[in-house]
Backbone as CSV, one residue per row, in Angstrom:
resi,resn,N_x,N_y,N_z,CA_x,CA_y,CA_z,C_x,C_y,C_z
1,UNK,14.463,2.363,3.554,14.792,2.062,2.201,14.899,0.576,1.924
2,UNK,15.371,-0.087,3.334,15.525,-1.688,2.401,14.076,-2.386,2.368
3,UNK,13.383,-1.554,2.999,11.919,-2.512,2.623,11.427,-1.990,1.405
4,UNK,11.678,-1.208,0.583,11.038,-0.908,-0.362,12.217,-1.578,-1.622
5,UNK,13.158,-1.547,-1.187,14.457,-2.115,-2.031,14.010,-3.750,-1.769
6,UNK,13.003,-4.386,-1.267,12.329,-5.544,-0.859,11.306,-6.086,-1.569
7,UNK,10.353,-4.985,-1.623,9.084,-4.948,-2.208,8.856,-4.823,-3.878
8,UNK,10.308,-4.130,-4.182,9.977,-3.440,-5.677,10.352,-4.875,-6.692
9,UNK,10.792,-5.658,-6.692,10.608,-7.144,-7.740,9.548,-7.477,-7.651
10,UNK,8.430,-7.513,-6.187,7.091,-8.189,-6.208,6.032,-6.910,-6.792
11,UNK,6.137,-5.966,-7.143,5.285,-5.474,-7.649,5.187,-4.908,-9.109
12,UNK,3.895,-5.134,-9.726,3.805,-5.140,-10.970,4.178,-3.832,-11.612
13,UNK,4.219,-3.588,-12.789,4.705,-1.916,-13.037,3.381,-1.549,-12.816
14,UNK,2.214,-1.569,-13.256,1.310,-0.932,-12.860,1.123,-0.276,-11.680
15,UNK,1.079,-1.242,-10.745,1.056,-1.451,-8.892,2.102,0.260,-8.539
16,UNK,3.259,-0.216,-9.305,4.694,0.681,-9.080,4.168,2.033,-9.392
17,UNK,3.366,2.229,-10.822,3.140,3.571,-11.210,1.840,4.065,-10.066
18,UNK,1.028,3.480,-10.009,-0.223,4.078,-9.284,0.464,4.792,-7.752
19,UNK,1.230,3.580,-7.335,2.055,3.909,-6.035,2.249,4.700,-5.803
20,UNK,3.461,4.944,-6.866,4.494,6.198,-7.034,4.073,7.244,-7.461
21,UNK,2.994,7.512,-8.527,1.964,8.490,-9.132,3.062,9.046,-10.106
22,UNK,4.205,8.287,-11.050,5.128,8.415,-11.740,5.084,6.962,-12.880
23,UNK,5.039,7.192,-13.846,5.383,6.463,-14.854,6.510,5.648,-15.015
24,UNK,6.765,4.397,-15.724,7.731,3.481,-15.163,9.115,3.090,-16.898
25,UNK,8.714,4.030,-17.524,9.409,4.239,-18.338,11.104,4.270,-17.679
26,UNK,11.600,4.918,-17.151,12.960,4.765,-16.454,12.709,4.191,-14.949
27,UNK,11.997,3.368,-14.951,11.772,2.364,-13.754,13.091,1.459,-12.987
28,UNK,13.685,1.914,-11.597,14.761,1.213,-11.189,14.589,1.116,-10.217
29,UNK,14.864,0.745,-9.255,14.816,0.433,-7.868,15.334,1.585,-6.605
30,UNK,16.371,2.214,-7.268,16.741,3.305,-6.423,15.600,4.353,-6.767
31,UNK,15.357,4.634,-8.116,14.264,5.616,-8.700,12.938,5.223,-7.596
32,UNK,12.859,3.729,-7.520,11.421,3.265,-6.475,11.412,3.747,-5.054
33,UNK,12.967,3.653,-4.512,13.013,4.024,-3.335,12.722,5.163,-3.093
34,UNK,13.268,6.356,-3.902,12.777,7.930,-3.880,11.455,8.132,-3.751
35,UNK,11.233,7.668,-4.966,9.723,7.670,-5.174,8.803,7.388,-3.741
36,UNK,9.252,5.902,-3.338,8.142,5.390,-2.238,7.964,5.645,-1.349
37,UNK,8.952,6.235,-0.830,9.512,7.259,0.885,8.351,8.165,0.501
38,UNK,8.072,8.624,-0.369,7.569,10.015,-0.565,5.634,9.642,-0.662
39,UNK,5.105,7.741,-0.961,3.769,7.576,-1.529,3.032,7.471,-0.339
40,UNK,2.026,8.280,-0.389,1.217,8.278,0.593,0.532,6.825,0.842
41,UNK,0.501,5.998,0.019,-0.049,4.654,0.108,0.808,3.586,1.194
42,UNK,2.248,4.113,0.844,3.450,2.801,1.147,3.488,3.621,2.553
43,UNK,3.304,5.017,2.756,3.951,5.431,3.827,3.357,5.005,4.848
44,UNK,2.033,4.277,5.152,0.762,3.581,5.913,1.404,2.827,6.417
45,UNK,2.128,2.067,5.527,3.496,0.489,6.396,4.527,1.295,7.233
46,UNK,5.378,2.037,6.801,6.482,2.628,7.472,6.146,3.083,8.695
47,UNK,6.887,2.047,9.412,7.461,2.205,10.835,5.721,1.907,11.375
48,UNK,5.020,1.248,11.123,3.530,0.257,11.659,3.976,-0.306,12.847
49,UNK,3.447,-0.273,13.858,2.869,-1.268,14.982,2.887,-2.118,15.237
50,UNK,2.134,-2.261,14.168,1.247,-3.765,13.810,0.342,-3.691,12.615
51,UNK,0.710,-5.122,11.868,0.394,-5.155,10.626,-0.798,-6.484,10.797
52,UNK,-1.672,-6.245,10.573,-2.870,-7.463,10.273,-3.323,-8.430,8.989
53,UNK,-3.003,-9.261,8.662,-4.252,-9.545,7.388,-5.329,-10.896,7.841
54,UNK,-6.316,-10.121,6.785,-7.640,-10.613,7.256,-8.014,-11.855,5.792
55,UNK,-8.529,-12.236,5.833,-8.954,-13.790,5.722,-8.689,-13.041,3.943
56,UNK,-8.589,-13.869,3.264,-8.223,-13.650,1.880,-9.261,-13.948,0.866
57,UNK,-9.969,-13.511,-0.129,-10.599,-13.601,-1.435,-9.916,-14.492,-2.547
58,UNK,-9.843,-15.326,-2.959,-9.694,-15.576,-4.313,-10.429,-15.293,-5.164
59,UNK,-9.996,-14.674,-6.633,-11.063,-14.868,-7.606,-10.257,-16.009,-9.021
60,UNK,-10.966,-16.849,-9.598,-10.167,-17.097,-10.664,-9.999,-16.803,-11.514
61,UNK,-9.009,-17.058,-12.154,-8.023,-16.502,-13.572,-9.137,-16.854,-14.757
62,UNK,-8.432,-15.951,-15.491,-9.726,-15.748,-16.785,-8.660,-16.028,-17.763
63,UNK,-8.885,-16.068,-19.313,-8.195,-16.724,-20.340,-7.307,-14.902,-20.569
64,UNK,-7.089,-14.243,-20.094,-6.312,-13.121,-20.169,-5.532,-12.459,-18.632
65,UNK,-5.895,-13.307,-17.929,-5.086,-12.862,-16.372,-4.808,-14.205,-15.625
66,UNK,-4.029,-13.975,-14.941,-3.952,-15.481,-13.665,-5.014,-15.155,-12.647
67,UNK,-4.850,-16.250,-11.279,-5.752,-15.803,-10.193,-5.341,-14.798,-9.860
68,UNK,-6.672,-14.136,-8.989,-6.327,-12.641,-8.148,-6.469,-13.022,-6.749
69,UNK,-5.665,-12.937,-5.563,-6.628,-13.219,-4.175,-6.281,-12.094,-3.559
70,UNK,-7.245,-11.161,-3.050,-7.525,-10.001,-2.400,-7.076,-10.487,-0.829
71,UNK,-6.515,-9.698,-0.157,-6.247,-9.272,1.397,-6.612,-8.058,2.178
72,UNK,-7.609,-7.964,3.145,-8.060,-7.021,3.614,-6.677,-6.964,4.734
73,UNK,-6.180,-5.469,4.763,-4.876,-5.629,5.821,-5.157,-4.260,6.695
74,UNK,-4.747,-4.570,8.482,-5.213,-3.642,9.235,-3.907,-2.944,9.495
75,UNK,-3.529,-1.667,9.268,-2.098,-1.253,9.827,-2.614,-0.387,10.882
76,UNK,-1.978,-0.511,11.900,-2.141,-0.081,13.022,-0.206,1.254,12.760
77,UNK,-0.640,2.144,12.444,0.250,3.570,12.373,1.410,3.320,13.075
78,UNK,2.768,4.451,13.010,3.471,5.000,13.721,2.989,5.445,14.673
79,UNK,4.048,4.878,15.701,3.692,6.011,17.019,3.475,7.459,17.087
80,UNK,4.738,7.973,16.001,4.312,9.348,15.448,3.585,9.918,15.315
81,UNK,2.245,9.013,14.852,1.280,9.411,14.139,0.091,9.599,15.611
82,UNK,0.282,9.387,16.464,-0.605,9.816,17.986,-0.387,11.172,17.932
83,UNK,0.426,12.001,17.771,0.672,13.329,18.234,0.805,13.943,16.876
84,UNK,0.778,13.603,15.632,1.278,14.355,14.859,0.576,13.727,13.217
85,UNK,0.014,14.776,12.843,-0.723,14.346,11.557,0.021,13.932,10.255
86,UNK,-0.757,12.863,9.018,0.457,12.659,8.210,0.815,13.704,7.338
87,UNK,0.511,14.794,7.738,0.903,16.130,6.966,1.938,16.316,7.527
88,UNK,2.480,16.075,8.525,3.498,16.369,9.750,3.114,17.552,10.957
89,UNK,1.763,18.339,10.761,1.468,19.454,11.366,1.137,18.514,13.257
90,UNK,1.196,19.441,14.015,1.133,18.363,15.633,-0.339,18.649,15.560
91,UNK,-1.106,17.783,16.607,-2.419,17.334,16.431,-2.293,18.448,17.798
92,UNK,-4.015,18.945,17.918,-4.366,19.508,18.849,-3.747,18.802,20.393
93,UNK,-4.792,17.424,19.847,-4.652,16.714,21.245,-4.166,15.766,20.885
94,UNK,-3.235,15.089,21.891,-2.352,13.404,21.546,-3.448,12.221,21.653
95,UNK,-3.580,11.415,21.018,-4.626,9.938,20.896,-3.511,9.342,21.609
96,UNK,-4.187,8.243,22.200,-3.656,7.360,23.312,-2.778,6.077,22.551
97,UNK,-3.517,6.127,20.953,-3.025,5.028,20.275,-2.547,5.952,18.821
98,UNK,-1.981,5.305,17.805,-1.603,5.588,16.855,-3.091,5.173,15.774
99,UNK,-3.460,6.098,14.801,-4.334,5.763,13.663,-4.252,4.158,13.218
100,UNK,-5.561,4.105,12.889,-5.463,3.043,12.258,-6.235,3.102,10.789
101,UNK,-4.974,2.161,9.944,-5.920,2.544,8.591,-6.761,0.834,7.648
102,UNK,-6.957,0.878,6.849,-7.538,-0.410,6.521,-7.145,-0.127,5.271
103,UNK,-6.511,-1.047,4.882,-5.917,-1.234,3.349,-6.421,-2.785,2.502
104,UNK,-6.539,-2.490,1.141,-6.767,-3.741,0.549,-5.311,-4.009,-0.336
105,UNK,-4.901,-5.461,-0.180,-3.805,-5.716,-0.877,-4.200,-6.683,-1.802
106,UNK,-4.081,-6.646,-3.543,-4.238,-7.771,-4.175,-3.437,-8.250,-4.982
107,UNK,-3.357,-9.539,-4.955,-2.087,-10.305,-5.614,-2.164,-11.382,-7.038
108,UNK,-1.939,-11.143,-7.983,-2.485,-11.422,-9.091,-1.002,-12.718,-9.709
109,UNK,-1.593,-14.146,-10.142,-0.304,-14.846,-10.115,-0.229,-14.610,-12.074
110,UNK,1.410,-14.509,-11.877,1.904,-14.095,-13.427,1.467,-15.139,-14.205
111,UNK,1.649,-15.022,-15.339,0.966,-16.013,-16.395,2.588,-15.692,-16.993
112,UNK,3.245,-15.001,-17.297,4.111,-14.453,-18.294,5.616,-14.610,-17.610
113,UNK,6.391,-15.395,-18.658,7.823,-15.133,-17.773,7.976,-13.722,-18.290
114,UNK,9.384,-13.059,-16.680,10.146,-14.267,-16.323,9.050,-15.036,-14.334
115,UNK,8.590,-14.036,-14.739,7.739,-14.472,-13.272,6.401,-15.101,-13.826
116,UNK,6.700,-16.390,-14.405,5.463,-17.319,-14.241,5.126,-17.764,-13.110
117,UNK,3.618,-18.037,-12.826,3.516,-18.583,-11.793,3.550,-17.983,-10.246
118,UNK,4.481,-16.838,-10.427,4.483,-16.197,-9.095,3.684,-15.078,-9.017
119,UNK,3.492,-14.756,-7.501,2.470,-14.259,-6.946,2.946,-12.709,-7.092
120,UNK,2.389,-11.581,-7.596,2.988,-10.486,-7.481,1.536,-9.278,-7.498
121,UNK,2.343,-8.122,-6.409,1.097,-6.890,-5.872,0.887,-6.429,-6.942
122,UNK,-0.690,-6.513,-7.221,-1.220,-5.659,-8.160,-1.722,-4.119,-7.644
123,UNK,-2.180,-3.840,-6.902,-2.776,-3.010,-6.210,-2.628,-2.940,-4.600
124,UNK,-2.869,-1.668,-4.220,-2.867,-1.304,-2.600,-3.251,-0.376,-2.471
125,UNK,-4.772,-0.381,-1.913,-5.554,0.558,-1.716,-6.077,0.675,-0.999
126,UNK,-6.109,1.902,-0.137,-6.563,2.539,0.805,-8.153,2.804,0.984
127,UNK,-8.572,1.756,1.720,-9.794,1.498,1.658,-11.051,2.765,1.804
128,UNK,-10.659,3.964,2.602,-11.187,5.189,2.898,-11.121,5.493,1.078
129,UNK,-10.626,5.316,0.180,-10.798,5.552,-1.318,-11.172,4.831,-1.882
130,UNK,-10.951,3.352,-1.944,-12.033,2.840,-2.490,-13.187,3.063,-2.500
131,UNK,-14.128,3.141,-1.529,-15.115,3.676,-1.319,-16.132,4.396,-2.067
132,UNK,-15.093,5.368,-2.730,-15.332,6.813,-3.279,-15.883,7.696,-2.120
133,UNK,-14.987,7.826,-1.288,-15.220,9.219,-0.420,-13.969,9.665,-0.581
134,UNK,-13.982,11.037,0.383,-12.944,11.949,0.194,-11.599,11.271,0.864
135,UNK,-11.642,10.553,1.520,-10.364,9.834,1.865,-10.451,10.049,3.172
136,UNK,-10.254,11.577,3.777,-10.530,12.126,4.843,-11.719,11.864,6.142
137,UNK,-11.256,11.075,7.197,-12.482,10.872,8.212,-12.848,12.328,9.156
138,UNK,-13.256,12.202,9.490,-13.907,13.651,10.395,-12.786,14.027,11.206
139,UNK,-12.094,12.801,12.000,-11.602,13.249,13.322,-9.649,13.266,12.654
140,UNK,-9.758,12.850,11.021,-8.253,12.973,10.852,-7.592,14.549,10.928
141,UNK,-8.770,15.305,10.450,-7.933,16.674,10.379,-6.795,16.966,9.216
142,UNK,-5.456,17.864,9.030,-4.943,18.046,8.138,-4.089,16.857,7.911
């Protein structure tokens, strides 16, 4: 909970709703924490390995947004996740290592107080969806 009680000032409401797959109309921080324990997106970080980021994108700001700079980020899973799928069902056979997933993180700087100027998550997406495939690799199973 305190990493998400961490995260929720740096992210935009948008970022918050897609996350959460909940609307931000009664938007609070404890409401975020419920919510985020539960997002299949955030749950990729929880309890990670090892967290990577890879060389960064800028794009520049247009007369209606600030800059955007994209982060390709490698999370290397829970240990959990060797023996046991993120459905929670146990895997046939144990992997020697924990999944690994590839996420894109992008960070868009505010134009608007009260966060002018600062850097805040627009998006986090799970690169197996970007794509437009099913999300699902062959060897993930349920």
């Amino acid at each position: 909970g305190a990493g998400l009680d961490r995260i929720f000032p740096f992210l935009t409401w948008q970022c918050r709703s897609a996350v959460t797959g909940q609307g931000v109309a009664d938007d609070t921080a404890a409401k975020f924490r419920v919510r985020g324990a539960l997002s299949p997106i955030l749950q990729v970080f929880m309890g990670a390995t090892r967290i990577d980021l890879g060389q960064s994108t800028k794009t520049p700001g247009t007369a209606t947004r600030g800059d955007i700079v994209s982060y390709p980020v490698r999370v290397r899973g829970a240990t959990v996740h060797a023996f046991q799928h993120r459905s929670g069902i146990i895997r046939q056979g144990i992997r020697a290592e924990p999944p690994v997933t590839n996420m894109i993180v992008r960070l868009e700087r505010s134009r608007r107080p009260p966060n002018d100027g600062c850097w805040m998550i627009k998006d986090i997406v799970d690169v197996r969806f970007a794509k437009g495939g099913m999300g699902w690799s062959r060897d993930e199973g349920v």
